[in-house]
C-alpha positions in Angstrom: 97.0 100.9 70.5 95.7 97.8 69.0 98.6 96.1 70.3 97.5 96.7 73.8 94.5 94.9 73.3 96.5 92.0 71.3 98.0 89.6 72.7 98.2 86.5 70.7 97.4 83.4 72.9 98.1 84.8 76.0 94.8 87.8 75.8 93.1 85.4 78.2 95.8 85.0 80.6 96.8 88.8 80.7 93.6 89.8 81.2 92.2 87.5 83.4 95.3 88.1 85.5 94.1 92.0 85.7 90.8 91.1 86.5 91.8 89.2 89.6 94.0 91.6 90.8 91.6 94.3 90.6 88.8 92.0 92.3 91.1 91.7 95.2 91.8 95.2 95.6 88.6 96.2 95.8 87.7 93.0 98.2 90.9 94.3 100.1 89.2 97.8 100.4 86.0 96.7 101.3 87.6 94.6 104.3 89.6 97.3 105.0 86.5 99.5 105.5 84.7 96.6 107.1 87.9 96.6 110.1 87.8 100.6 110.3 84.4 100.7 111.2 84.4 97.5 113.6 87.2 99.0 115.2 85.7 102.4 115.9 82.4 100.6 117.2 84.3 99.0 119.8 86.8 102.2 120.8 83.2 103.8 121.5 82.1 100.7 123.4 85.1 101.3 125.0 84.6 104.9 125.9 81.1 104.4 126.6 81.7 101.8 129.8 84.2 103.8 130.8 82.7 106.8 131.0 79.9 105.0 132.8 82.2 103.9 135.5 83.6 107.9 136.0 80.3 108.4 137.0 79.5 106.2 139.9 82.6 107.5 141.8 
């Protein structure tokens, strides 16, 4: 196990290489989430007008 955590000179590397991918999964995610819910607001936009316009005819 200790040799997981060991890496000679290249600890910093390895990990720092982990932490960045990790950051950018989560950022990934979040934007993700971010376009889910943008997208929804404006299909409801969407069905919102056009229901309006139903009604007048």
């Amino acid at each position: 196990m200790a040799e997981l955590f060991d890496m000679g000179k290249h600890t910093w590397f390895v990990w720092g290489s982990y932490a960045v991918f990790f950051i950018f999964i989560v950022a990934e995610l979040v934007l993700l989430g971010r376009r889910r819910r943008t997208i929804w607001q404006r299909l409801s936009r969407i069905k919102r007008m056009n229901s309006g316009d139903n009604n007048e005819t």
